[in-house]
C-alpha positions in Angstrom: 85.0 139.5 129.7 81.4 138.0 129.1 82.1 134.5 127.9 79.9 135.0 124.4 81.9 138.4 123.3 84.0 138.5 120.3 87.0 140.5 120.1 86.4 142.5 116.8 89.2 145.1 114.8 89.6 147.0 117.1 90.5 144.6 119.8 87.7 145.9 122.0 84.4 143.6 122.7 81.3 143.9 120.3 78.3 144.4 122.7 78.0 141.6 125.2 74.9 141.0 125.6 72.9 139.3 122.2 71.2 142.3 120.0 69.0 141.1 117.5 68.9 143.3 114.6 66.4 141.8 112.6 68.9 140.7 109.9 72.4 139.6 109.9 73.3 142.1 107.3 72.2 145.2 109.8 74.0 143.2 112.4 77.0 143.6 110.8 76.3 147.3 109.7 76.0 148.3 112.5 79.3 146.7 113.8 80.9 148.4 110.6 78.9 151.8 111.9 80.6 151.5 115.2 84.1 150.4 114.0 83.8 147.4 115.8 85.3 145.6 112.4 86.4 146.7 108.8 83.9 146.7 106.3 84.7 143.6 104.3 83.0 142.9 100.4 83.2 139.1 101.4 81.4 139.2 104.8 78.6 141.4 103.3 77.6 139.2 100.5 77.4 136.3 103.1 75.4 138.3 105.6 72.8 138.7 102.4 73.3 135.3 101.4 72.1 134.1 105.4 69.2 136.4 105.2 67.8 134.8 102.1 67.9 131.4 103.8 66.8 132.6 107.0 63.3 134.4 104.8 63.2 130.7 102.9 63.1 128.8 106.0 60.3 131.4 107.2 58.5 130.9 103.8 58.9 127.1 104.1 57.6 127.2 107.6 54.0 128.7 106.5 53.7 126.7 104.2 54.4 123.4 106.9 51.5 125.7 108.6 49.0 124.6 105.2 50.8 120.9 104.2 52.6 119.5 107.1 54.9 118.1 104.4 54.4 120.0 101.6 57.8 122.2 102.4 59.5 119.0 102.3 58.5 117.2 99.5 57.2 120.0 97.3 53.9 119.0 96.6 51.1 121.4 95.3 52.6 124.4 95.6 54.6 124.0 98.6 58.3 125.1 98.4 61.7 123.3 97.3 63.2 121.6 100.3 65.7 124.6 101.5 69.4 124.1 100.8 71.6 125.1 103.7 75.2 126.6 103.8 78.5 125.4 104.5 80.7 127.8 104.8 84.4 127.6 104.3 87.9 129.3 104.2 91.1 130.1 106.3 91.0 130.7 109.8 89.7 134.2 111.2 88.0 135.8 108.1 84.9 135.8 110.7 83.2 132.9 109.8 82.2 132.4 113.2 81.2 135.4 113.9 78.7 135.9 110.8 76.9 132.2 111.8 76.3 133.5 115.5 74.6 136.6 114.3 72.5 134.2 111.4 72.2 132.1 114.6 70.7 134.9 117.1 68.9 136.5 114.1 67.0 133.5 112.7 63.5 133.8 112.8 63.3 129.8 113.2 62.5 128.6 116.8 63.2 125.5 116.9 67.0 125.6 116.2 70.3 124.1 117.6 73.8 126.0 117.6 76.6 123.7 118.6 80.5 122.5 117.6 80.4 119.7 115.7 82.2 117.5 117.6 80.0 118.3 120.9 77.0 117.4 118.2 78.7 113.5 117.1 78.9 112.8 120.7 75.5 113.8 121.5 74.7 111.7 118.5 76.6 108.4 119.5 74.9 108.7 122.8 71.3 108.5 121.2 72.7 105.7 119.5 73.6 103.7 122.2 70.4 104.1 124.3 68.6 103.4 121.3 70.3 100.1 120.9 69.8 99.5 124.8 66.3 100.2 124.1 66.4 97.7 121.6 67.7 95.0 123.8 65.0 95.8 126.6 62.1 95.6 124.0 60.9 99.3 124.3 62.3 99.8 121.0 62.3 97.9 117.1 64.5 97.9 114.4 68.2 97.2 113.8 68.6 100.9 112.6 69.7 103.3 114.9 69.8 106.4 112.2 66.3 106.8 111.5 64.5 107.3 115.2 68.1 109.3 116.0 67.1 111.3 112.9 64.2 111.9 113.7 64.6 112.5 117.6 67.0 115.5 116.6 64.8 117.2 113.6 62.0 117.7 116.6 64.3 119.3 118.8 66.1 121.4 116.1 65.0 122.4 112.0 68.1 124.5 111.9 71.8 123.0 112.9 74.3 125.5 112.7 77.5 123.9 113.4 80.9 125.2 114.3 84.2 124.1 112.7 82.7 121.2 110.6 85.7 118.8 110.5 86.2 114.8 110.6 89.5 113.5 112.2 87.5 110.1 114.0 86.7 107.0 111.9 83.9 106.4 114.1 82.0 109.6 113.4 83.3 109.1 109.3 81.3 105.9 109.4 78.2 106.8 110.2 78.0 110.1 108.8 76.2 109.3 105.2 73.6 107.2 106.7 72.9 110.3 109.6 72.7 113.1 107.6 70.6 111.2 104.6 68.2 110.6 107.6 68.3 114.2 108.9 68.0 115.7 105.6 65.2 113.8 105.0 63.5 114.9 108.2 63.6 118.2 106.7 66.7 119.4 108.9 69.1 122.3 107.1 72.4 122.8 107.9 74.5 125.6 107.9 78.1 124.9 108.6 81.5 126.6 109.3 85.3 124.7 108.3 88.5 125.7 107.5 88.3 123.1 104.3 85.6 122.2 101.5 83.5 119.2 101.4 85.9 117.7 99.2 88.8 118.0 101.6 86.8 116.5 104.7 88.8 113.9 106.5 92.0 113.7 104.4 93.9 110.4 104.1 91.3 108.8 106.7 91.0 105.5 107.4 88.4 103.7 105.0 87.8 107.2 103.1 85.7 105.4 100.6 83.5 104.4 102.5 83.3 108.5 104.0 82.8 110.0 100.1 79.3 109.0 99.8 78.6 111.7 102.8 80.3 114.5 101.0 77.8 114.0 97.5 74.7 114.0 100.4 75.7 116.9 101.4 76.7 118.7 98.3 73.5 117.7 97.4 71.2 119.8 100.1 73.9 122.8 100.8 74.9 125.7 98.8 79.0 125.7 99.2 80.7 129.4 99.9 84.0 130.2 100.6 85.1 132.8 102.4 87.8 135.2 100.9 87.7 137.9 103.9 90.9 140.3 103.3 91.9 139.8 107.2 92.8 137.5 109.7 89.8 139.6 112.7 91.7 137.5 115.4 95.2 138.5 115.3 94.0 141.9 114.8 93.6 144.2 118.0 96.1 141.1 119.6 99.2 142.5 118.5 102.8 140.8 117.7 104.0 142.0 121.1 101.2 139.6 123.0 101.9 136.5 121.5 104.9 136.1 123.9 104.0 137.4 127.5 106.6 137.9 129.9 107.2 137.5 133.2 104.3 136.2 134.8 101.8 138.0 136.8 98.5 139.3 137.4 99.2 141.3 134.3 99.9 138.5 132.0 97.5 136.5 133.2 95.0 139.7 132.3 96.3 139.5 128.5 96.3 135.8 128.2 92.2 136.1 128.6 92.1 138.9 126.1 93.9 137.3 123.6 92.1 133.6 124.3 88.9 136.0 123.8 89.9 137.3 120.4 90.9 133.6 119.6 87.4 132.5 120.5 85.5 135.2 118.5 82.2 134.8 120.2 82.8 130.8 120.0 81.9 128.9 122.8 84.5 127.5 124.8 84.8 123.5 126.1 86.9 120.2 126.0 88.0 118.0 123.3 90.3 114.5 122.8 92.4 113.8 120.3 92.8 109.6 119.4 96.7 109.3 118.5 97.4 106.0 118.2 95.3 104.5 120.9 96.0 107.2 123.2 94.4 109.6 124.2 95.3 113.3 124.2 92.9 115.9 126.7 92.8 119.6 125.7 91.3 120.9 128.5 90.1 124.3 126.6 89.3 124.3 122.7 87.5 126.7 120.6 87.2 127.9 117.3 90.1 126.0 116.3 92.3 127.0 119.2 93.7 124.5 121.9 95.0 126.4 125.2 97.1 124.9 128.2 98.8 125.6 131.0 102.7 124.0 130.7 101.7 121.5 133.1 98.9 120.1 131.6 101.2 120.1 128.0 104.8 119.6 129.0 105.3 117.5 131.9 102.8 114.9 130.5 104.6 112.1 128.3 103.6 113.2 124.9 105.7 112.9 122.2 106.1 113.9 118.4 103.0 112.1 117.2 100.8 113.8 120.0 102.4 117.3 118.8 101.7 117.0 115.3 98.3 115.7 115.8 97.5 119.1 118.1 98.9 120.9 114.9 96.8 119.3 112.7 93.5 120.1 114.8 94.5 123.2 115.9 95.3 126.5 114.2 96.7 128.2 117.2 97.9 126.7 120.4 98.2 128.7 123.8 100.7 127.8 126.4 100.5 129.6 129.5 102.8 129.5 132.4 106.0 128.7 131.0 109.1 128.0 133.4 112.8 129.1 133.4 113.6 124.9 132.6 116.6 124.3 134.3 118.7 120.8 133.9 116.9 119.0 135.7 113.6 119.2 133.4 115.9 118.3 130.4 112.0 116.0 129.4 110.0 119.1 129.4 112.8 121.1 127.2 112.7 118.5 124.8 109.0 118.5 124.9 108.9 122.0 124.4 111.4 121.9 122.0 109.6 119.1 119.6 106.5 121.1 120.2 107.7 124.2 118.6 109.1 122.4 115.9 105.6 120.8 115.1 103.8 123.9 115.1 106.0 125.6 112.8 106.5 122.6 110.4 102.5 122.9 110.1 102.5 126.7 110.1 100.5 127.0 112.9 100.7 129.8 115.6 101.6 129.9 119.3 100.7 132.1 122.0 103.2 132.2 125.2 102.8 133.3 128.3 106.6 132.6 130.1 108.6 133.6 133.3 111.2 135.0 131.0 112.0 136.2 127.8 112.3 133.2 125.0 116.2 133.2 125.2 116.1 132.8 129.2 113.7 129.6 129.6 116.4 126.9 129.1 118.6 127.6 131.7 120.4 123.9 131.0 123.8 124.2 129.7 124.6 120.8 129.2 123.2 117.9 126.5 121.5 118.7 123.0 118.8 120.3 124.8 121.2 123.6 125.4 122.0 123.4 121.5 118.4 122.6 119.9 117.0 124.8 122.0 118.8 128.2 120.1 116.4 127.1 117.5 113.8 127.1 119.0 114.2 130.8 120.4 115.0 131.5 116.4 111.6 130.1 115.6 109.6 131.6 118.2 111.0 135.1 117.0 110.1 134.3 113.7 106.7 133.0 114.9 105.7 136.7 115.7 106.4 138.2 112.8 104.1 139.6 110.1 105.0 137.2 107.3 104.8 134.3 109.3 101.3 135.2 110.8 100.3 135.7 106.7 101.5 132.5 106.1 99.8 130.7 108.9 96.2 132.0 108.1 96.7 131.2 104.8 94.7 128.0 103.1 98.0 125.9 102.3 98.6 126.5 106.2 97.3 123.4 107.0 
């Protein structure tokens, strides 16, 4: 499957290679028109509400053409400085999905789509060769915010940013002082998250000192939340595909399709978690689901902390290649075990791909492992049902 599909309603593919439409509301008529995805209230009025800012960018860029900073600062009769969106609400109402075609559709050249934690790297990068610049006189001033600033609002006017969210004190420090510096360059943002502005980095470290951030940028986007009726990943998956087994060519097949439908057109890379000092690799990460293989989650020494910090990134989590665990691998059953248990504390959701059914991978008959473990079947059952998937995509499942 082409790596920048999405896995609509229907659980087949929209068309894989970009179409631009002209507008992100035909874009998604004409998904609609193929029944690619339900027609959704919610998702039209944010396709109309992207249009508008894609014609006042347009109608800001002429008039650049006349002032070269009259769009900025509104002089004569140059426009407003143009508010971006950041867009919110529970995981898979198609957030996503609507940005990419805004993205592709966007008459705006000079434009940047990335996740924003691919972006903060980027950014502390600049900042360090700026400093080294700095130190090797080819650069002044003991500011690193306004030449990054600037740097990144030639390359891009528009930055359209995937699952805005801030879990490292590094990035919370520094964000104020960046985006006062971009905004004033004349960059808009549009933005997907799971949360609002005001629930941004939640019992972080120094949060006062993050707040100020939040009023900048309440103060150059429009905020919209997004009430879609349905959860467009888990649709076209199926409850019967969120726990694979045996293994095989076959399952291997269906693991791809659902970690397609999980993805939703997102791109795919790597990520870190900090937890306490350590750090945790996710080799594959994307629109707020994590995926490994058993080996790369289970037979590493991670421990409760590590699990509940995947749970709090992550909405959904894909294990593939589960074992039968026999007595000897009493670590990776307890692993597995205080994994579960994380993930359904949090209401999150877990995709399986196993040698056996649920009840058959602890094949250990002595210690607690053998008795904790006939919960953890319980809760993997319950973990595929209906009511439990509600729950998860819910708001408060977080």
């Amino acid at each position: 499957m082409a790596k920048n599909t999405w896995i609509t309603t229907s659980g087949r593919p929209a068309p894989a290679a970009p179409v631009r439409f002209g507008t992100v509301r035909t874009a998604l008529e004409h998904l609609i028109a193929t029944r690619e995805i339900e027609a959704d209230p919610a998702q039209r009025s944010l396709a109309d509400r992207l249009d508008a800012l894609d014609r006042r960018l347009s109608a800001a860029g002429l008039a650049s053409k006349k002032s070269a900073l009259g769009w900025l600062f509104g002089r004569g009769n140059a426009p407003e400085p143009v508010r971006g969106l950041y867009i919110h609400g529970a995981v898979g109402r198609g957030k996503t999905m609507i940005m990419d075609m805004f993205f592709r559709q966007s008459s705006i050249p000079a434009k940047r789509r990335v996740h924003f934690h691919a972006f903060m790297a980027d950014v502390h990068e600049r900042i360090g060769r700026h400093r080294e610049a700095v130190k090797a006189g080819t650069a002044s001033g003991d500011d690193p915010m306004p030449p990054v600033a600037a740097e990144i609002a030639r390359e891009a006017r528009l930055l359209c940013f995937d699952e805005f969210t801030v879990t490292d004190i590094a990035d919370a420090m520094i964000l104020s002082r960046l985006f006062k510096a971009l905004f004033e360059e004349g960059v808009v943002l549009v933005a997907t998250s799971n949360v609002a502005p005001d629930d941004l980095y939640p019992n972080g470290l120094n949060r006062a000192l993050f707040l100020p951030f939040v009023a900048i940028l309440k103060d150059h986007v429009d905020v919209v939340r997004l009430d879609a009726a349905e959860d467009y990943r888990l649709i076209g998956i199926g409850e019967d595909r969120l726990y694979i087994s045996p293994l095989g060519p076959e399952t291997a097949q269906q693991m791809d399709e659902v970690w397609s439908a999980l993805l939703s057109g997102a791109r795919e890379h790597a990520a870190a978690l900090s937890v306490k000092g350590r750090t945790v690799s996710v080799p594959r990460s994307g629109n707020g689901a994590a995926r490994f293989t058993f080996d790369d989650l289970l037979r590493r020494p991670l421990g409760a902390q590590d699990f509940l910090a995947l749970a709090k990134r992550f909405h959904t989590i894909v294990i593939e290649n589960v074992p039968v665990m026999m007595e000897a691998e009493r670590n990776e059953a307890k692993r597995f075990i205080t994994l579960i248990d994380a993930l359904y504390d949090a209401g999150r959701r877990v995709v399986i791909s196993a040698a056996a059914p649920a009840q058959e991978i602890y094949a250990g008959r002595n210690g607690t492992e053998a008795f904790e473990f006939e919960r953890t079947v319980s809760r993997l059952t319950e973990m595929r049902s209906r009511d439990y998937l509600a729950r998860a995509g819910s708001p408060e499942a977080r």
